[in-house]
VOTORMAR-225882 format. One line per field, with one value per atom (N, C-alpha, C, O): residue number from 1; residue in three letters; atom name; z, x, y. Coordinates in Angstrom, 3 decimals, always signed. Example, Ala and Ser with C-alpha at 12.3 -4.5 7.8 and 13.67 -1.06 7.14 Angstrom:
k = c(1 1 1 1 2 2 2 2)
r = c(Ala Ala Ala Ala Ser Ser Ser Ser)
a = c(N CA C O N CA C O)
pz = c(+7.800 +7.800 +7.800 +8.465 +7.080 +7.140 +7.870 +8.039)
px = c(+13.190 +12.300 +13.200 +14.236 +12.850 +13.670 +12.900 +13.409)
py = c(-5.690 -4.500 -3.300 -3.319 -2.250 -1.060 +0.030 +1.138)
REM end
This chain:
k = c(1 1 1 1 2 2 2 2 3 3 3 3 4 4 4 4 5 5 5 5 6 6 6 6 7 7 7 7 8 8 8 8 9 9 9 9 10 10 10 10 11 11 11 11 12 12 12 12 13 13 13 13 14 14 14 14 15 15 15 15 16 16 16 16 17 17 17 17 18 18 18 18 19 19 19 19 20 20 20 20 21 21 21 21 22 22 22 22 23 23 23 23 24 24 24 24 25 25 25 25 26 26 26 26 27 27 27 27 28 28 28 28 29 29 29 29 30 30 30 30 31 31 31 31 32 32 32 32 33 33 33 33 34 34 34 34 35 35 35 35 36 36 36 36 37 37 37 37 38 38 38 38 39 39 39 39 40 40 40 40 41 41 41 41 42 42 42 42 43 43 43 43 44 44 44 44 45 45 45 45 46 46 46 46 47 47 47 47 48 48 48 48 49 49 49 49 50 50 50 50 51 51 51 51 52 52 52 52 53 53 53 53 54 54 54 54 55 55 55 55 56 56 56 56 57 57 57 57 58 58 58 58 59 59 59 59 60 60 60 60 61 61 61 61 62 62 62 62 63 63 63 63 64 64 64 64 65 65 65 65 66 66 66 66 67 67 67 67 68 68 68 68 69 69 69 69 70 70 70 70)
r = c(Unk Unk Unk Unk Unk Unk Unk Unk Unk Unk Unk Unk Unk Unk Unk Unk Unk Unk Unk Unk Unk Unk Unk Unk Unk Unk Unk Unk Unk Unk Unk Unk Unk Unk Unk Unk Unk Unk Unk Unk Unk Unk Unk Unk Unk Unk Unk Unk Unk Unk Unk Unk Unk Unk Unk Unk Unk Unk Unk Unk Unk Unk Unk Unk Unk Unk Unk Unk Unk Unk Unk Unk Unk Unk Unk Unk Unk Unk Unk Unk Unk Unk Unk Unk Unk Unk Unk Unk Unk Unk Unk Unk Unk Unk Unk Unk Unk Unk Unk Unk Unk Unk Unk Unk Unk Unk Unk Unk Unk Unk Unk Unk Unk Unk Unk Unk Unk Unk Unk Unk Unk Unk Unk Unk Unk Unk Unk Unk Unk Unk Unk Unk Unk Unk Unk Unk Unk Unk Unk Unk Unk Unk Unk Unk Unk Unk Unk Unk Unk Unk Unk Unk Unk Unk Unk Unk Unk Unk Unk Unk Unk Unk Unk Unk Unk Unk Unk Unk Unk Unk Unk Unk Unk Unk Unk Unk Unk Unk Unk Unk Unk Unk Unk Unk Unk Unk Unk Unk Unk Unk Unk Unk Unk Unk Unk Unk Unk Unk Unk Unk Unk Unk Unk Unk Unk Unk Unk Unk Unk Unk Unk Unk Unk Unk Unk Unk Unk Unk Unk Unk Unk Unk Unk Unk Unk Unk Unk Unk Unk Unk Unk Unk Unk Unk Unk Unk Unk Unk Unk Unk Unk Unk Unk Unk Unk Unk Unk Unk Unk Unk Unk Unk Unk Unk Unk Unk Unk Unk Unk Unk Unk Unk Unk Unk Unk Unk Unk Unk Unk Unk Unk Unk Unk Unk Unk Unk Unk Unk Unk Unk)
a = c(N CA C O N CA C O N CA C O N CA C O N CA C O N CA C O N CA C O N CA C O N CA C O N CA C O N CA C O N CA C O N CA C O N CA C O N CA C O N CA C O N CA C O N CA C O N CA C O N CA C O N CA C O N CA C O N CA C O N CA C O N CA C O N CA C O N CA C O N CA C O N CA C O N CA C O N CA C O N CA C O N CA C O N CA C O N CA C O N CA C O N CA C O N CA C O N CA C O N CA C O N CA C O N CA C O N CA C O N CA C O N CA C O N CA C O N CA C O N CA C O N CA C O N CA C O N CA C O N CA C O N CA C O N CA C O N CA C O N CA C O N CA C O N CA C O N CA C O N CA C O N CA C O N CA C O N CA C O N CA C O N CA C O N CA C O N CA C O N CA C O N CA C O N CA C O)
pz = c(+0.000 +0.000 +0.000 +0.728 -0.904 -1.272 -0.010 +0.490 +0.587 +1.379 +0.834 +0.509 +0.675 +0.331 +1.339 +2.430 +0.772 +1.992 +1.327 +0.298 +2.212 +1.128 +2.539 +3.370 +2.355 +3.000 +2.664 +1.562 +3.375 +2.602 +3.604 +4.662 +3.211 +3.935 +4.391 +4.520 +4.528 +5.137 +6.824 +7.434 +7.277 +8.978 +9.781 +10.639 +9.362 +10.110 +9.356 +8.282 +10.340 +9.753 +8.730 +8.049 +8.882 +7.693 +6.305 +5.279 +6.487 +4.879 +4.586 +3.409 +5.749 +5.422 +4.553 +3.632 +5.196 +4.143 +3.126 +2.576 +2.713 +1.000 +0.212 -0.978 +1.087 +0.074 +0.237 -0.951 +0.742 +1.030 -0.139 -0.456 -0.842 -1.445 -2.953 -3.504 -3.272 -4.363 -3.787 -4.445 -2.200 -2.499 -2.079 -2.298 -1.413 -1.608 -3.110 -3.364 -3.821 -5.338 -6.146 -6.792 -5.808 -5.920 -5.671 -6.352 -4.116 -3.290 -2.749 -2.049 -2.749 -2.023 -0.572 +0.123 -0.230 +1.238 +2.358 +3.030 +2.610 +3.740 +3.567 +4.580 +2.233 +2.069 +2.326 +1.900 +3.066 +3.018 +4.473 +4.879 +5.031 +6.607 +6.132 +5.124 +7.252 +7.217 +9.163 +9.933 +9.510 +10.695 +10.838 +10.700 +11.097 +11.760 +12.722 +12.984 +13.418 +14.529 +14.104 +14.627 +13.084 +12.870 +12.164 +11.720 +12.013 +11.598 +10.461 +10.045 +9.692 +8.105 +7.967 +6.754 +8.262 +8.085 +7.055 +5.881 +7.495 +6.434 +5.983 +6.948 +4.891 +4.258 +3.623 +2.968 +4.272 +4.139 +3.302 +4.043 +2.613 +1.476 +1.449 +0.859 +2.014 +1.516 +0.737 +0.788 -0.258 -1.064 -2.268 -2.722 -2.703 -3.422 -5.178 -6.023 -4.836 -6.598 -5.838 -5.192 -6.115 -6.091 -6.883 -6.528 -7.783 -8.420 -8.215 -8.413 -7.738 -7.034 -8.064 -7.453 -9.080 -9.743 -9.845 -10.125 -9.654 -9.490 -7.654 -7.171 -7.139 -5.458 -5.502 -5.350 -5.792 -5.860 -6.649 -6.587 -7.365 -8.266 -7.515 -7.396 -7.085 -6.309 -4.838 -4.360 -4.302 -3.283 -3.490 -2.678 -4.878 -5.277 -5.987 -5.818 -6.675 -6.723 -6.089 -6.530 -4.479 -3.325 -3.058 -2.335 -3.547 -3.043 -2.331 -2.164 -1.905 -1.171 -1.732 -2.528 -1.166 -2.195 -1.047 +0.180 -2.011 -1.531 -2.407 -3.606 -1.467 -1.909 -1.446 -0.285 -2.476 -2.073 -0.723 -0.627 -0.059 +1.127 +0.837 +0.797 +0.629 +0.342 +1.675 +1.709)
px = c(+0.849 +0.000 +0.891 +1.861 +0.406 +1.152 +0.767 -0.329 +1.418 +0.760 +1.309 +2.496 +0.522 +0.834 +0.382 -0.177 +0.717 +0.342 +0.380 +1.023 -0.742 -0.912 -1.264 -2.172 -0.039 -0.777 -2.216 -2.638 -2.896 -4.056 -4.700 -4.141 -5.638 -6.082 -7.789 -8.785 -7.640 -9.198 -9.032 -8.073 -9.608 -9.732 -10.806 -10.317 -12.192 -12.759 -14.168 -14.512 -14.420 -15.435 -16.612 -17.157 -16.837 -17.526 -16.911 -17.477 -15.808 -14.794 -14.425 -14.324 -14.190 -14.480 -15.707 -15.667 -16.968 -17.645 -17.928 -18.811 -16.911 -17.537 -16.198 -16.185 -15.279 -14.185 -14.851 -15.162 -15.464 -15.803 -16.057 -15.491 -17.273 -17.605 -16.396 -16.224 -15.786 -14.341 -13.285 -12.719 -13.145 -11.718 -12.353 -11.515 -13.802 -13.906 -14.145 -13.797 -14.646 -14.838 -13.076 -12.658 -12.438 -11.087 -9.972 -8.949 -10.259 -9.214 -9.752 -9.118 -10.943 -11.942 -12.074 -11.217 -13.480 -13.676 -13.206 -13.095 -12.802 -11.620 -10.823 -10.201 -10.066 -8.420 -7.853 -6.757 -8.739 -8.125 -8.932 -10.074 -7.873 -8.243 -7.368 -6.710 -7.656 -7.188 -7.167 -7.961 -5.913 -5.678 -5.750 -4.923 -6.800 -7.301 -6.854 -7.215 -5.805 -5.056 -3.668 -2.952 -3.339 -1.852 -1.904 -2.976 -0.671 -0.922 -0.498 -0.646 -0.035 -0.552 -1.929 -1.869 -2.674 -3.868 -3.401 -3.768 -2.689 -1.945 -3.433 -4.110 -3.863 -4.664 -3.348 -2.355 -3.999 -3.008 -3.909 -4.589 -3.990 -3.832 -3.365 -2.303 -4.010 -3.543 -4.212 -5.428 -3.249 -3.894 -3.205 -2.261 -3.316 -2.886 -2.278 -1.407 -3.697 -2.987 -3.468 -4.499 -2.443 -3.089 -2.696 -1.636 -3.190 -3.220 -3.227 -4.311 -2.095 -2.199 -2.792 -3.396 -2.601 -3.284 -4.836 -5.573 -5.269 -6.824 -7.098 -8.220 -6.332 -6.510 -6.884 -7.940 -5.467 -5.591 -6.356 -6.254 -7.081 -7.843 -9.523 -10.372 -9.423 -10.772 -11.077 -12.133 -9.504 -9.656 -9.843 -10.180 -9.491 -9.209 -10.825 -11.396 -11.760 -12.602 -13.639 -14.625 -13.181 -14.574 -14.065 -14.760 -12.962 -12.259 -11.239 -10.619 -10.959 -9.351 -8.313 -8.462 -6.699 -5.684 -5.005 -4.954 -4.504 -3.540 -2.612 -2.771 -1.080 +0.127 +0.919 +1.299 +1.511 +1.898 +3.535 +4.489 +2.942 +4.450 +5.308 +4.896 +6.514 +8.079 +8.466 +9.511)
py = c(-1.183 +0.000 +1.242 +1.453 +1.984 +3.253 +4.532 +4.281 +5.804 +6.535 +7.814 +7.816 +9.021 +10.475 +11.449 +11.335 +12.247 +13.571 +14.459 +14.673 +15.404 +17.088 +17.920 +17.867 +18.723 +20.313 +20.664 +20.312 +21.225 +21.510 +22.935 +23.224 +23.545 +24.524 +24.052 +24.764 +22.821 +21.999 +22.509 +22.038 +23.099 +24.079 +22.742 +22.007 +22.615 +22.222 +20.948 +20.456 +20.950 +19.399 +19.471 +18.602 +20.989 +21.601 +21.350 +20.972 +21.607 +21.803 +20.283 +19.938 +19.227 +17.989 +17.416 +16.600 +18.179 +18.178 +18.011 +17.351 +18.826 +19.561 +18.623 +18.311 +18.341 +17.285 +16.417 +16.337 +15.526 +14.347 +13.450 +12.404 +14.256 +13.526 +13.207 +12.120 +14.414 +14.178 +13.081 +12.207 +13.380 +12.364 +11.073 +10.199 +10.369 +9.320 +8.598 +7.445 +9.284 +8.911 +8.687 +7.726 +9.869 +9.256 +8.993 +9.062 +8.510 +7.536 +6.885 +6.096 +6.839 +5.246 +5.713 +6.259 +5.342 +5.803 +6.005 +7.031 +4.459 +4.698 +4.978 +5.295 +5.144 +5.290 +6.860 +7.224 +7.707 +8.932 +9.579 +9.362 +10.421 +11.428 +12.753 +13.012 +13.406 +14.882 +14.975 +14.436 +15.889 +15.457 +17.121 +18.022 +17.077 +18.600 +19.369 +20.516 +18.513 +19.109 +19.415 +20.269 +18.626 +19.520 +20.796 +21.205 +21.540 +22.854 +22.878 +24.027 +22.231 +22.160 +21.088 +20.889 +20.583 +20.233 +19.270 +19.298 +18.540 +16.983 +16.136 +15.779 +15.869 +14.885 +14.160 +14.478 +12.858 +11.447 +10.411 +9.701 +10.286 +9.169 +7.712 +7.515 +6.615 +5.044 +4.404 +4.218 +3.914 +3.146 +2.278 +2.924 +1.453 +0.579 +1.217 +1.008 +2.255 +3.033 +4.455 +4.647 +5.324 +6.977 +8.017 +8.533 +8.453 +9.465 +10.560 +11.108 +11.419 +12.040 +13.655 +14.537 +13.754 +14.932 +14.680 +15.625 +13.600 +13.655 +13.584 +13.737 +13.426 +13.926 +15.555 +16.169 +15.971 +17.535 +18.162 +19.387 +17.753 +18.371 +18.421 +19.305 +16.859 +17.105 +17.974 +18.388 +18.059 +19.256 +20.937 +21.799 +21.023 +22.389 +22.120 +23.197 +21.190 +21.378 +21.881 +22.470 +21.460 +21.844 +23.262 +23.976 +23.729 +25.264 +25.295 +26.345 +24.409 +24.448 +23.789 +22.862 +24.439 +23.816 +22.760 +22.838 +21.728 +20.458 +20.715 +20.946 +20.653 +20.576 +19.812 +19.956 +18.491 +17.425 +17.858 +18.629 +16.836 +16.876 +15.789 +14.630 +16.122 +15.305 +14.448 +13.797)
REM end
């Protein structure tokens, strides 16, 4: 299993929200969190295949940006 990470500007459970429905469609339901307590707001990613330009695309779809972490 593959794992990624993105900075992101997701604040609160509201804005979980509105990604929800993009990154379960493309990273699969369980395969993705956002850790609301750190201070880059890390969305972590597992999964067997990930694409990561259709990750970021579906976060910047709901209005917020993800920028992959090294």
């Amino acid at each position: 299993m593959k794992t990624v990470q993105f900075k992101t500007n997701i604040k609160c459970t509201g804005c979980l929200g509105k990604v929800t429905p993009g990154l379960n469609e493309t990273a699969g339901e369980d395969n993705w969190e956002v850790d609301l307590q750190s201070l880059d707001k890390v969305l972590t990613i597992s999964a067997d295949d990930i694409n990561e330009t259709k990750i970021r695309e579906a976060v910047e779809k709901a209005g917020y940006k993800a920028e992959k972490l090294h």
